[in-house]
MIPARO-979140 format. One record per residue: residue number from 1; residue in one letter; y, x, z of N, C-alpha, C in turn. Coordinates in nm, 2 decimals. Example, Ala and Ser with C-alpha at 12.3 -4.5 7.8 and 13.67 -1.06 7.14 Angstrom:
! MIPARO-979140
  seq  type     n.v     n.u     n.w    ca.v    ca.u    ca.w     c.v     c.u     c.w
    1     a   -0.57    1.32    0.78   -0.45    1.23    0.78   -0.33    1.32    0.78
    2     s   -0.22    1.28    0.71   -0.11    1.37    0.71    0.00    1.29    0.79
***
This chain:
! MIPARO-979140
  seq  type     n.v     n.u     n.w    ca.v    ca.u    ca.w     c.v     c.u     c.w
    1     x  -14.36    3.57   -8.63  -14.35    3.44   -8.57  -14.48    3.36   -8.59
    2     x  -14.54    3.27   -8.48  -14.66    3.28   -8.54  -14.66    3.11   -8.57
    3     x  -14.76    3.05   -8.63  -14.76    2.92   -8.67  -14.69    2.86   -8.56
    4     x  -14.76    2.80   -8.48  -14.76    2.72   -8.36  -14.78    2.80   -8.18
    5     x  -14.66    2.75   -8.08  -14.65    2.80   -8.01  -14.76    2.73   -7.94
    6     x  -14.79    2.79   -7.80  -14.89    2.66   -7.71  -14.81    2.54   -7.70
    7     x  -14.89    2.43   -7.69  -14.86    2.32   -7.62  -14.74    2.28   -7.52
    8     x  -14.79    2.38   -7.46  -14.77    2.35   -7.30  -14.60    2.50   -7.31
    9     x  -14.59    2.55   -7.38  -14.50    2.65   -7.34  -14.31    2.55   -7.37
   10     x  -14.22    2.59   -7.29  -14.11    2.49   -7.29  -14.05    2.51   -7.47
   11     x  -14.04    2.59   -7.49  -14.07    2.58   -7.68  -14.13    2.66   -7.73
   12     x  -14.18    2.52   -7.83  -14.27    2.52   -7.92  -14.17    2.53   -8.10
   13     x  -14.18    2.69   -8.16  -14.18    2.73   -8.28  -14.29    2.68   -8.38
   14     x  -14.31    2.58   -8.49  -14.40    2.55   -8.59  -14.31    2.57   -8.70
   15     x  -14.42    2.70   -8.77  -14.35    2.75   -8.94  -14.39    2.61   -9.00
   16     x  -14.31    2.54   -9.14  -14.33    2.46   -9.21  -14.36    2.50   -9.33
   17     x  -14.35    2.59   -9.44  -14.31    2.69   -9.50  -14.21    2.71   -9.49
   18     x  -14.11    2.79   -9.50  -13.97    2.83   -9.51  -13.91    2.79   -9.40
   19     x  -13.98    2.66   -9.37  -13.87    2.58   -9.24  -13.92    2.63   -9.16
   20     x  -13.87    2.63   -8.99  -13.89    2.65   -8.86  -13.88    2.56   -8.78
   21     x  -13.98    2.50   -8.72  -13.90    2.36   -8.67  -13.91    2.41   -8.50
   22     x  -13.81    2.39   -8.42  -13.83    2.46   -8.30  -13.78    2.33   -8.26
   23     x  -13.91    2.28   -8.11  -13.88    2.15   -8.02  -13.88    2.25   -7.90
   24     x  -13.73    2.18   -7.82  -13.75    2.19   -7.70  -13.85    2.11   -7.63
   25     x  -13.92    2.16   -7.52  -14.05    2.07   -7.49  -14.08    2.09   -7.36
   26     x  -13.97    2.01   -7.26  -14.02    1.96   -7.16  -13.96    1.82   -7.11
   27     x  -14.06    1.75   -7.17  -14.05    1.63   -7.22  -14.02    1.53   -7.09
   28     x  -14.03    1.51   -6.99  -14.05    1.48   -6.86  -13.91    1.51   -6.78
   29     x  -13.88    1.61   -6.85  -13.72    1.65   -6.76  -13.64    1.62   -6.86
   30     x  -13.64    1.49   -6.96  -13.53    1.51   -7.07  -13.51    1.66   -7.16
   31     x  -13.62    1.73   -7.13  -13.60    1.88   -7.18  -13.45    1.93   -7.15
   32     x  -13.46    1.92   -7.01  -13.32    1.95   -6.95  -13.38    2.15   -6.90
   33     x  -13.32    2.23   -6.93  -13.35    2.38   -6.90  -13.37    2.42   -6.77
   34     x  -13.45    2.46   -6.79  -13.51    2.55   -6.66  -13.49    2.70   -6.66
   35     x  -13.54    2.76   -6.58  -13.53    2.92   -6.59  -13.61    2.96   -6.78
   36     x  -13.74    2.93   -6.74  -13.84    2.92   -6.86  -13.77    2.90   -7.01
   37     x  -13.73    2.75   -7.02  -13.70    2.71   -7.11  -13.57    2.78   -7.18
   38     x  -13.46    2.81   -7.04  -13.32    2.90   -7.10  -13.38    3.04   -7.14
   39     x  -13.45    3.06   -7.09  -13.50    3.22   -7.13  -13.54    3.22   -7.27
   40     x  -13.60    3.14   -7.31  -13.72    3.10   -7.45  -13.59    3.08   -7.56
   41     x  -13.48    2.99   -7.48  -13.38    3.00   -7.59  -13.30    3.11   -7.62
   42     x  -13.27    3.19   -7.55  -13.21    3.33   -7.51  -13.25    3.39   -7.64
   43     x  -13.43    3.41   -7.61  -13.53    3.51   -7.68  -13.56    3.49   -7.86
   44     x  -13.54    3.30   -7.87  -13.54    3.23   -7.95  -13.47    3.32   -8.11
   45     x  -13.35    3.34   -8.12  -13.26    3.36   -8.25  -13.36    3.54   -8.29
   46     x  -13.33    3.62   -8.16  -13.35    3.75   -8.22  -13.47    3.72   -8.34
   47     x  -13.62    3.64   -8.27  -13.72    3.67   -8.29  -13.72    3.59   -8.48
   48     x  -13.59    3.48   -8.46  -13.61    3.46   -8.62  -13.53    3.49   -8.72
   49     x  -13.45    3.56   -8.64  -13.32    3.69   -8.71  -13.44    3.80   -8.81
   50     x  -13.56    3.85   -8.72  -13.66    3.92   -8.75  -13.77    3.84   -8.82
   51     x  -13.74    3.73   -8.88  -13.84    3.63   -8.95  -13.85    3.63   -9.11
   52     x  -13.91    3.75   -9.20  -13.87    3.73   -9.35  -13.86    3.69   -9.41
   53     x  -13.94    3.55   -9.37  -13.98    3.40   -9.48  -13.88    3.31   -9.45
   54     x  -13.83    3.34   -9.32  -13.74    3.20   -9.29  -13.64    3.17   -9.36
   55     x  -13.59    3.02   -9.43  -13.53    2.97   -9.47  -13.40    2.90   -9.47
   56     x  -13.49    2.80   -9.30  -13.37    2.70   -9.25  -13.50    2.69   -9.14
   57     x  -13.38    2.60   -9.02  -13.43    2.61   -8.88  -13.41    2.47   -8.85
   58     x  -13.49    2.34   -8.81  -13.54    2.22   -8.75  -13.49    2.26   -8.57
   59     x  -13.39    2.19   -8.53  -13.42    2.19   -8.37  -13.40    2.03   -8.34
   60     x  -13.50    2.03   -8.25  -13.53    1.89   -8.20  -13.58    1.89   -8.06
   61     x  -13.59    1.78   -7.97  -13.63    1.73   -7.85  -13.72    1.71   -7.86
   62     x  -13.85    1.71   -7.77  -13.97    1.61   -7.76  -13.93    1.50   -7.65
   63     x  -14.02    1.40   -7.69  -13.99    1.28   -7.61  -13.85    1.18   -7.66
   64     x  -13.78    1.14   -7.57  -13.69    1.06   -7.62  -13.56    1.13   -7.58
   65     x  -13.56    1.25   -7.56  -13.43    1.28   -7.53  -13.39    1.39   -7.63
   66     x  -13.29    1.51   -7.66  -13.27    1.61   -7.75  -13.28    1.70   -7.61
   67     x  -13.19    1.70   -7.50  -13.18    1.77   -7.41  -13.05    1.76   -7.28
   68     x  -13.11    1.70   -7.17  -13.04    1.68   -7.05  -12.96    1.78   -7.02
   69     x  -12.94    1.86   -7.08  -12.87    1.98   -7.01  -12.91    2.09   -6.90
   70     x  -12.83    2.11   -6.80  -12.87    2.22   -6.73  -13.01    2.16   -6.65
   71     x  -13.09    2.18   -6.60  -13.18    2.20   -6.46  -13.12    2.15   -6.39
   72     x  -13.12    2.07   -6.27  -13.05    2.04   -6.12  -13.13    2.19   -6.04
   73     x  -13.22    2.15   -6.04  -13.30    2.26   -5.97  -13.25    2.39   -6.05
   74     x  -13.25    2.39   -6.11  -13.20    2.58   -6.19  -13.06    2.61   -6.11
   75     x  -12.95    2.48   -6.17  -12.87    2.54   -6.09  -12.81    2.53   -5.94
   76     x  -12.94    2.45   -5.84  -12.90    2.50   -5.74  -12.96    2.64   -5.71
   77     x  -13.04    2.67   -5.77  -13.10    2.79   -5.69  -12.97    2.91   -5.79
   78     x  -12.94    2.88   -5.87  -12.82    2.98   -5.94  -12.67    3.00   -5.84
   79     x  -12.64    2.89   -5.74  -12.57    2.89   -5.66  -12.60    2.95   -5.58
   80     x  -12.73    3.01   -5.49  -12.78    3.07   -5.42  -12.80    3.20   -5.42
   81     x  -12.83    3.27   -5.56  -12.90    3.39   -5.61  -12.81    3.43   -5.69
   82     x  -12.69    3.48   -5.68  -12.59    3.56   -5.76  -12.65    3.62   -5.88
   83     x  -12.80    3.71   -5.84  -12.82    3.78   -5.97  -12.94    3.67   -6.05
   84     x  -12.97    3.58   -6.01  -13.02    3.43   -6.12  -12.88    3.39   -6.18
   85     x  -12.80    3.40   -6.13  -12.72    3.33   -6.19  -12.62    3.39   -6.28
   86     x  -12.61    3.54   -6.31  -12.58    3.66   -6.35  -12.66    3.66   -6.45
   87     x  -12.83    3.66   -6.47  -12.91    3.66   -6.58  -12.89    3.51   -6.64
   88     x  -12.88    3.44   -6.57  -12.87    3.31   -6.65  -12.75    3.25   -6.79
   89     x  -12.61    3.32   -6.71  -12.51    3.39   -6.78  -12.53    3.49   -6.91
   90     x  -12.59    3.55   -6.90  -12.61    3.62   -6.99  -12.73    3.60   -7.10
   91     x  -12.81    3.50   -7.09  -12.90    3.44   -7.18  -12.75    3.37   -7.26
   92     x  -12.72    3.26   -7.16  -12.58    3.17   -7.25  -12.55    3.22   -7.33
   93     x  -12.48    3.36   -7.29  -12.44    3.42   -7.41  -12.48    3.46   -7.49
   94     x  -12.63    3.53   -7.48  -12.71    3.56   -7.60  -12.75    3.43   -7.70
   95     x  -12.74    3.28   -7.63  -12.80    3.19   -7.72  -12.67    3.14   -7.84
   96     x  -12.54    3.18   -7.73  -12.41    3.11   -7.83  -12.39    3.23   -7.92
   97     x  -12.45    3.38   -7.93  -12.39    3.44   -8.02  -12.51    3.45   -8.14
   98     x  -12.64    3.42   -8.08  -12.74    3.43   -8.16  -12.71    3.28   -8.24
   99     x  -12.71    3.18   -8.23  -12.72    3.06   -8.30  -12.59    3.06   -8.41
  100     x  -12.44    3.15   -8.36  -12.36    3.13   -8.47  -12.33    3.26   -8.54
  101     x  -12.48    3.35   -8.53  -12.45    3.38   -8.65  -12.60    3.43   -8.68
  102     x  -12.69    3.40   -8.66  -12.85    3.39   -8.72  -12.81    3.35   -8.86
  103     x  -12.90    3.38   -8.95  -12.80    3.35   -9.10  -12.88    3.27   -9.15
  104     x  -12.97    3.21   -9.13  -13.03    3.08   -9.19  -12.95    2.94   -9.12
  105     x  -12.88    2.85   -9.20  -12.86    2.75   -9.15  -12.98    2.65   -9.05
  106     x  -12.90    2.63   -8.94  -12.99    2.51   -8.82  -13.00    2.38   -8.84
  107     x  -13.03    2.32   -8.84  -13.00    2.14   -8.89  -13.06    2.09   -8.77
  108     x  -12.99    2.04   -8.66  -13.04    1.98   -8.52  -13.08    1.81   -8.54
  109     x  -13.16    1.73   -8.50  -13.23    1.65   -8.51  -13.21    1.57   -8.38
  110     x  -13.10    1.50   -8.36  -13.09    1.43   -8.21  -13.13    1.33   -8.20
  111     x  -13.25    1.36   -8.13  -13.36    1.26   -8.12  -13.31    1.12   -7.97
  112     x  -13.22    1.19   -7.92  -13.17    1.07   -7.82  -13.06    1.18   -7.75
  113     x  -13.05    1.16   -7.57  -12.90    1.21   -7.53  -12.93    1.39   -7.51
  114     x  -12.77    1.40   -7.59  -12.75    1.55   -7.56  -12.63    1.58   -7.47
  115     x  -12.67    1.64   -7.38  -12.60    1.64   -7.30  -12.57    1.77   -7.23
  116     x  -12.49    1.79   -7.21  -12.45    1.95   -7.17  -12.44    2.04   -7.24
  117     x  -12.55    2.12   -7.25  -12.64    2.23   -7.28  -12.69    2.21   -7.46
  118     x  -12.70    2.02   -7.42  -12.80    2.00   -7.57  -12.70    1.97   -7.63
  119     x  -12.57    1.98   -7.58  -12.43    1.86   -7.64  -12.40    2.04   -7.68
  120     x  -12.40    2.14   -7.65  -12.39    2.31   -7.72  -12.47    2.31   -7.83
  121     x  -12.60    2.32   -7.76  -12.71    2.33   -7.93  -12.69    2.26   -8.07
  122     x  -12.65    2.13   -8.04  -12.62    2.07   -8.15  -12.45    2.11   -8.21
  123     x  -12.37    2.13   -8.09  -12.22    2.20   -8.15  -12.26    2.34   -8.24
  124     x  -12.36    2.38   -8.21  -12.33    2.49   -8.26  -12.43    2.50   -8.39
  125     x  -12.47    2.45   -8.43  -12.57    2.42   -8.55  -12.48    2.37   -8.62
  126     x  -12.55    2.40   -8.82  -12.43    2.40   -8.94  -12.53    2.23   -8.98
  127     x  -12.60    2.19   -8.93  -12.62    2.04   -8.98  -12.64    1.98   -8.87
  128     x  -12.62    1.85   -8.87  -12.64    1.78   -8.73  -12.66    1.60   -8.79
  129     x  -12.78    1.57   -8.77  -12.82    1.43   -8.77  -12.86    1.34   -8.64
  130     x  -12.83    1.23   -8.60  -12.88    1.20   -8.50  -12.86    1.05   -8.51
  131     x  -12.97    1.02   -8.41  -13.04    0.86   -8.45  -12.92    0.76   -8.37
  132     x  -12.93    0.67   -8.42  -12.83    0.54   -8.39  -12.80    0.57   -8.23
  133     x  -12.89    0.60   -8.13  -12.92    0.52   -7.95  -12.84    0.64   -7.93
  134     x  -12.86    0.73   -7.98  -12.83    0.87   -7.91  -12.61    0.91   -7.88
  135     x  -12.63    0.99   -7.82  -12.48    0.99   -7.81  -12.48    1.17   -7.70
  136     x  -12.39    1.22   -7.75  -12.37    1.40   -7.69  -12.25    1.35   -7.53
  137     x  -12.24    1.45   -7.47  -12.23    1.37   -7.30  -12.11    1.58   -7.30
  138     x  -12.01    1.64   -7.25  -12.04    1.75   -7.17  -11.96    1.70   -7.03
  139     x  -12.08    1.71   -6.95  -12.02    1.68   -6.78  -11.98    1.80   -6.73
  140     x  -11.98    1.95   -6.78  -11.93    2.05   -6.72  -11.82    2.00   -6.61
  141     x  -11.74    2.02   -6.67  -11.59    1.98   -6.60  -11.62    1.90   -6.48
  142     x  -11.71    1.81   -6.51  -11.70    1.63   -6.42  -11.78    1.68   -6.32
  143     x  -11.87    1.81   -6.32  -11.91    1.81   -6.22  -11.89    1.93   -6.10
  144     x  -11.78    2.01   -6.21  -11.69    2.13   -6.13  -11.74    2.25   -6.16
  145     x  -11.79    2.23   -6.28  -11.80    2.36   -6.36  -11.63    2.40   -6.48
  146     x  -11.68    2.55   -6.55  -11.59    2.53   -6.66  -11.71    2.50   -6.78
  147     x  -11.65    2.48   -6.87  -11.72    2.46   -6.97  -11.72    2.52   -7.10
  148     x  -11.80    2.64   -7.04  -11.80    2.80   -7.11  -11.85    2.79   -7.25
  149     x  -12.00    2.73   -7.25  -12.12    2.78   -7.32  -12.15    2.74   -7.46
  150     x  -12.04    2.65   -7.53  -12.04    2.57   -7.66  -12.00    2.51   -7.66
  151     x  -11.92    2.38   -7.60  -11.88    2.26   -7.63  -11.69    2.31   -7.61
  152     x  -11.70    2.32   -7.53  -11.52    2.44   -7.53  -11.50    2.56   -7.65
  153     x  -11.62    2.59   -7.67  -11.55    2.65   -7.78  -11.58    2.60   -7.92
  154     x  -11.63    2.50   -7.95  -11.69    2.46   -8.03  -11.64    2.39   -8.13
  155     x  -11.64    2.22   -8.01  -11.52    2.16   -8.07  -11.41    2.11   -8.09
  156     x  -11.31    2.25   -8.04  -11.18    2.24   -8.14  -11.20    2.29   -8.25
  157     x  -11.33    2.37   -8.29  -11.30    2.40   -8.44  -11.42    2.26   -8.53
  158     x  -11.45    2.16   -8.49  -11.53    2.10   -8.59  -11.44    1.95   -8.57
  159     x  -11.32    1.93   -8.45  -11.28    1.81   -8.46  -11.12    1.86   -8.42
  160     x  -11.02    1.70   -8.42  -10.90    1.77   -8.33  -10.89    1.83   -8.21
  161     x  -10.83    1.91   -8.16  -10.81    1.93   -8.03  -10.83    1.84   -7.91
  162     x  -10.69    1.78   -7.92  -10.70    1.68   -7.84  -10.77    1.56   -7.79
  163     x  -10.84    1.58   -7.92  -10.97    1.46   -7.91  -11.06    1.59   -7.83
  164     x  -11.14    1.67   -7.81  -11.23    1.82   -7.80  -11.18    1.79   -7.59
  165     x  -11.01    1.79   -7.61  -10.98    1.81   -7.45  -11.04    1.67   -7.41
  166     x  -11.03    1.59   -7.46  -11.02    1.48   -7.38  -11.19    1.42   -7.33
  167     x  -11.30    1.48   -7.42  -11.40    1.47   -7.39  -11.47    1.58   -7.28
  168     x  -11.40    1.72   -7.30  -11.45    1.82   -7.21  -11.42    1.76   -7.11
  169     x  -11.28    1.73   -7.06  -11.19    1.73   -6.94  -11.28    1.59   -6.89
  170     x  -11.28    1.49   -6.98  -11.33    1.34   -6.91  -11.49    1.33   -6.89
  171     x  -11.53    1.37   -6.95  -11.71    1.40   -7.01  -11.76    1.28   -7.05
  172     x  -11.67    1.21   -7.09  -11.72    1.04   -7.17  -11.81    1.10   -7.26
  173     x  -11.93    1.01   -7.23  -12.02    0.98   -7.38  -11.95    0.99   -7.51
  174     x  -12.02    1.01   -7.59  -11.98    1.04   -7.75  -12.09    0.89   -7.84
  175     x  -12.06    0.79   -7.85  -12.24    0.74   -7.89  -12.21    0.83   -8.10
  176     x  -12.32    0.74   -8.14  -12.34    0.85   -8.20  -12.24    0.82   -8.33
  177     x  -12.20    0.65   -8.34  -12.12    0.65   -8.44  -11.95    0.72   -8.43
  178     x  -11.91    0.73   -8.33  -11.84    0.80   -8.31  -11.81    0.96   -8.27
  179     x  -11.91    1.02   -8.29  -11.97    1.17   -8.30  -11.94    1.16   -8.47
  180     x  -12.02    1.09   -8.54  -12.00    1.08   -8.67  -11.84    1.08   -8.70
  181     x  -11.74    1.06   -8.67  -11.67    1.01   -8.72  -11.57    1.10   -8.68
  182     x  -11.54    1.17   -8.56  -11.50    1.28   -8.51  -11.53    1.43   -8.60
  183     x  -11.64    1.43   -8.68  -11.69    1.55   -8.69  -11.79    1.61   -8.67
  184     x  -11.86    1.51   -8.53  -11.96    1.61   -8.47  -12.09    1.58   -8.49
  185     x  -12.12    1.50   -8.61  -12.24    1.47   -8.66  -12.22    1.46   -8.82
  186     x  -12.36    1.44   -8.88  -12.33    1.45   -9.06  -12.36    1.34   -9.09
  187     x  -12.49    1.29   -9.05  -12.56    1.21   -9.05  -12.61    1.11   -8.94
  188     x  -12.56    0.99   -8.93  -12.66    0.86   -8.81  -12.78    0.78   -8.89
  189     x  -12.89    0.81   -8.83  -12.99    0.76   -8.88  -13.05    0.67   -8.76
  190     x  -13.15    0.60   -8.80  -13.22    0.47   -8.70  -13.31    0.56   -8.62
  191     x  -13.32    0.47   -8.52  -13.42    0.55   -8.41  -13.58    0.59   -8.44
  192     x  -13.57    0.71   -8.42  -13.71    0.77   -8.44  -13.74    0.86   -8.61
  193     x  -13.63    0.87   -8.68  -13.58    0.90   -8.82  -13.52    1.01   -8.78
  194     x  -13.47    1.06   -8.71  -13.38    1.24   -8.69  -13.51    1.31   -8.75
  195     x  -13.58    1.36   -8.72  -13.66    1.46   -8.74  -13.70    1.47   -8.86
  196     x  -13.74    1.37   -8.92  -13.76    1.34   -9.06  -13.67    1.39   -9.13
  197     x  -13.50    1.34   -9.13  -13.41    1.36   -9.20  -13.40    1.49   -9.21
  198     x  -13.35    1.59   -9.11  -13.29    1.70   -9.07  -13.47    1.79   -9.15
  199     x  -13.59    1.73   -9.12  -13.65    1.80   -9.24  -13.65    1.82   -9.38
  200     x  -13.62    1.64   -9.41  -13.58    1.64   -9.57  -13.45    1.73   -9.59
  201     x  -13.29    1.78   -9.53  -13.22    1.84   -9.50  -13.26    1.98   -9.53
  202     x  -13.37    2.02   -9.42  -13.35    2.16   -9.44  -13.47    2.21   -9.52
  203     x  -13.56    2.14   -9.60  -13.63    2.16   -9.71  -13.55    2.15   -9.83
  204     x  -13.49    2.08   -9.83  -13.34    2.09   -9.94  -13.27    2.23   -9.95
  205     x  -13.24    2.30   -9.83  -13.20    2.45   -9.83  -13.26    2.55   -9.83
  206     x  -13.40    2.49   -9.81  -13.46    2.63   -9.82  -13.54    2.65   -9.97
  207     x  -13.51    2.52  -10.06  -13.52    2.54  -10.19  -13.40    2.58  -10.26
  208     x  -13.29    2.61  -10.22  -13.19    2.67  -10.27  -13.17    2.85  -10.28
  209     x  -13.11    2.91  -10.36  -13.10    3.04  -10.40  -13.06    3.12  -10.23
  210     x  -13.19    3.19  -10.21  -13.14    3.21  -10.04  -13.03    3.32  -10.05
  211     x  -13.01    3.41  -10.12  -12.88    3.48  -10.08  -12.75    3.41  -10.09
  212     x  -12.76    3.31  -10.18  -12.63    3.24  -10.23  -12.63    3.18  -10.05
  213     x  -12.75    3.09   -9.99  -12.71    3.04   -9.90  -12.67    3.12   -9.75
  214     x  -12.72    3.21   -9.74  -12.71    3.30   -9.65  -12.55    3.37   -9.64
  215     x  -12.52    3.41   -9.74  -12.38    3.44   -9.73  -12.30    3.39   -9.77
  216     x  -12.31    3.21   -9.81  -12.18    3.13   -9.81  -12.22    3.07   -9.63
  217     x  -12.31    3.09   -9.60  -12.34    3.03   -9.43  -12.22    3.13   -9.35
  218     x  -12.25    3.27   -9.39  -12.17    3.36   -9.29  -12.03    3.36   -9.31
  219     x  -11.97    3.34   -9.46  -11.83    3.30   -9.48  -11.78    3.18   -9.39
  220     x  -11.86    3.09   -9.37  -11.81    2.95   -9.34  -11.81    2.96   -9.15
  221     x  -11.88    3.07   -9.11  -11.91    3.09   -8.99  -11.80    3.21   -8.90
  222     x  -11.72    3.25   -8.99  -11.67    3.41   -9.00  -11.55    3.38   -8.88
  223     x  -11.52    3.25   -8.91  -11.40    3.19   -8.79  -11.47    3.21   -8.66
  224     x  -11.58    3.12   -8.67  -11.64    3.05   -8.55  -11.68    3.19   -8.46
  225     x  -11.73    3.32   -8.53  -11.81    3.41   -8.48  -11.67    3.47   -8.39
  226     x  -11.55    3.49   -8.47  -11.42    3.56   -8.44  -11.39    3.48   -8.28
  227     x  -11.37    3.34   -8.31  -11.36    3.29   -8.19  -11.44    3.32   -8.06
  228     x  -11.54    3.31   -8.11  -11.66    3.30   -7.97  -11.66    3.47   -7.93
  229     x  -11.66    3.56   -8.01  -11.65    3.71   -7.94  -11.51    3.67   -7.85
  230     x  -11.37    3.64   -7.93  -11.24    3.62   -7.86  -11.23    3.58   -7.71
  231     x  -11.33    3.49   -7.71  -11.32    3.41   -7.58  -11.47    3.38   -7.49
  232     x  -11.58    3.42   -7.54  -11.69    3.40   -7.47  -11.72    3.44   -7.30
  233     x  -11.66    3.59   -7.32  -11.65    3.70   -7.22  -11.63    3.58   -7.10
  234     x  -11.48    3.58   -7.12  -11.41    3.55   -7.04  -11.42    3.38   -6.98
  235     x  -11.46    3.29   -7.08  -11.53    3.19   -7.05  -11.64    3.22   -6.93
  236     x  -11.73    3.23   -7.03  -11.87    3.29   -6.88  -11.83    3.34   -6.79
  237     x  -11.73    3.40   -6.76  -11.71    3.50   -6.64  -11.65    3.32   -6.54
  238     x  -11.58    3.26   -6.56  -11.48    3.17   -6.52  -11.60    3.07   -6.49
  239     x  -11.73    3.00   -6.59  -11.77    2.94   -6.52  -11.85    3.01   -6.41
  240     x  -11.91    3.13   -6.44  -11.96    3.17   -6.31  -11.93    3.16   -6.20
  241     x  -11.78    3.16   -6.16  -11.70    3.19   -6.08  -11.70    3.01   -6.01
  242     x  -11.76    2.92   -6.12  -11.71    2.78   -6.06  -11.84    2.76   -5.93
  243     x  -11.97    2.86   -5.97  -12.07    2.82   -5.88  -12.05    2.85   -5.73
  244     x  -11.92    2.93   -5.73  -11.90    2.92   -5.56  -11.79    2.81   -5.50
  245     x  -11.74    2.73   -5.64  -11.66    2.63   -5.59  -11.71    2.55   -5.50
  246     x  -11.65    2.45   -5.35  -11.73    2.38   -5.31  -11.74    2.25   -5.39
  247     x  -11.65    2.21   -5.47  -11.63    2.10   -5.52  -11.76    2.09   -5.61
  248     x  -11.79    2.19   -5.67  -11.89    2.17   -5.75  -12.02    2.19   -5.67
  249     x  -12.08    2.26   -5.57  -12.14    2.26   -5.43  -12.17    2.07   -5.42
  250     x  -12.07    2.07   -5.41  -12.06    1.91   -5.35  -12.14    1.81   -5.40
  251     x  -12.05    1.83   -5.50  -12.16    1.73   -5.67  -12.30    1.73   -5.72
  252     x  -12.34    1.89   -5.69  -12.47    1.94   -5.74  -12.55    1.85   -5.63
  253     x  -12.52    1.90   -5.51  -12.57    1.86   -5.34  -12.60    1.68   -5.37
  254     x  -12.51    1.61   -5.43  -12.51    1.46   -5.42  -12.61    1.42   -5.51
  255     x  -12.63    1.49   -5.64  -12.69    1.48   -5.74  -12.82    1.52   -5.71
  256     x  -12.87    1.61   -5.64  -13.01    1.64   -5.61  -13.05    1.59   -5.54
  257     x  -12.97    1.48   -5.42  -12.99    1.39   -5.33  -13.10    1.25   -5.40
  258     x  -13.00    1.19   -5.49  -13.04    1.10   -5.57  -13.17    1.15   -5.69
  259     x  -13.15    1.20   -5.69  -13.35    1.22   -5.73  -13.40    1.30   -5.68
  260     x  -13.39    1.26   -5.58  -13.52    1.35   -5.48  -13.52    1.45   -5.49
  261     x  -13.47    1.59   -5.54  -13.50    1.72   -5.56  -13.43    1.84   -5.44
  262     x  -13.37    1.78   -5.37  -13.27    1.85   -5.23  -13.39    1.88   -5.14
***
C-alpha cells in the first residue's frame, strides 16, 4: 500500500502509521460513484486485507459531502449495457463482503450527506461518527430500485426492523441526531470535527493488543458475515433485475433531466 494515492485518482489511500485513512475523492459529484470510483472500492479491501501494518481504517468524503450515492450517469448507462451493469453488480458485492469482514475495524467519518451507496459504507463499518449537518438518505426503493447493497441488509441488524423498513421503503432522511439514536451512528460531532474524531477513534485501536482486536472484531461480525452470504446473491440478482423496470427508467430519465445530464 503505498503512502499516498494521486491527487487526482477517485480514492485516495494515506498510511497514518497503523491507520489508513481512505477519502472518497470526487469532490464535485458529492463523491457520488462512477465506474472509476466503484471499481477503486471493489479493489479497495483485498489490497488492505494484504496490508501487514494495518491497524484500523479512516473512511471519509472529500469536500462537504461523505458520498451521494450511485452516479446518474453510471446508472443510466448500466441500464443500457447489461454487461456494465453485471460488472457493476459484482464489484457491490465484492465491496459488501470485503468491508464486513476485512479484519481491521473501519471507523467512517461522515463528513456531510450519505446517501445511498454512502448511507452502505457507513452501515457497514464497526465505528461511525458524523458531524451535526449531516444525515444517511437510502432512495433505492424511491427511485425503483431494490435495495440490495447494505442498507437492507444492514440495518435490521444495528437498529429495529421496523424502524430499518420504514426508512428503506420511504427513503426519509436520517439527520444525524437521530441516526445516533437509532443505532446508526456512535458518535455526533460539530461540523468539520468527523475526521478528526474517527482519527482520535481509530489511533485508540490501533494502540490496542492487535490480535485481541482482530478476533473480538470477527466474533462480533460472525452474524453480519452469516447474513450477507444468506442473502446477498439473491438481493443483487433482484436489484439488477429493477434496471429493466420502467418505473425506475422513468425516475432515472426525470432525474437526469434536471441536472442537465440526459
Amino acid at each position: 500500500m503505498s503512502e499516498r494515492e494521486e491527487p487526482s485518482s477517485p480514492l485516495i489511500v494515506e498510511a497514518r502509521g497503523a491507520v489508513r485513512v481512505v477519502t472518497l475523492n470526487r469532490p464535485d459529484a458529492y463523491n457520488a460513484a462512477d465506474e472509476s470510483l466503484h471499481r477503486a472500492l471493489a479493489e479497495l479491501w483485498p489490497a488492505l486485507a494484504a496490508d501487514p501494518d494495518i491497524r484500523a481504517v479512516v473512511l471519509t468524503g472529500a469536500g462537504g459531502a461523505f458520498s451521494a450515492g450511485g452516479d446518474l450517469g453510471l446508472l443510466d448507462r448500466m441500464v443500457r449495457d447489461p454487461r456494465l451493469r453485471a460488472d457493476v453488480m459484482a464489484e457491490a458485492a465484492d465491496i459488501v463482503r470485503g468491508m464486513t469482514s476485512v479484519r481491521v475495524p473501519i471507523v467512517s467519518a461522515v463528513n456531510g450527506p450519505a446517501v445511498g451507496l454512502g448511507c452502505s459504507l457507513a452501515s457497514m463499518s464497526d465505528l461511525v461518527v458524523v458531524e451535526e449537518q449531516a444525515y444517511f438518505a437510502d432512495p433505492h426503493v424511491m427511485l425503483g430500485l431494490v435495495a440490495a447493497d447494505g442498507g437492507a441488509l444492514m440495518w435490521p441488524q444495528l437498529t429495529s426492523l421496523l424502524r430499518a423498513k420504514e426508512f428503506i421503503l420511504l427513503g426519509d432522511r436520517i439527520p444525524a441526531q437521530e441516526a445516533l439514536a437509532l443505532g446508526l451512528a456512535n458518535r455526533v460531532v460539530a461540523k468539520g470535527t468527523a475526521l478528526s474524531t474517527a482519527l482520535e477513534l481509530a489511533d485508540r485501536i490501533a494502540a490496542l493488543p492487535p490480535q485481541a482486536v482482530i478476533a473480538s472484531k470477527a466474533l462480533l461480525n460472525d452474524g453480519i458475515r452469516r447474513a450477507v452470504e444468506g442473502l446477498l446473491t439473491t438481493a443483487l440478482d433482484s436489484e439488477t433485475a429493477s434496471f429493466d423496470e420502467p418505473a425506475f427508467q422513468r425516475n432515472l430519465a426525470r432525474m437526469l433531466s434536471r441536472t442537465g445530464s440526459a
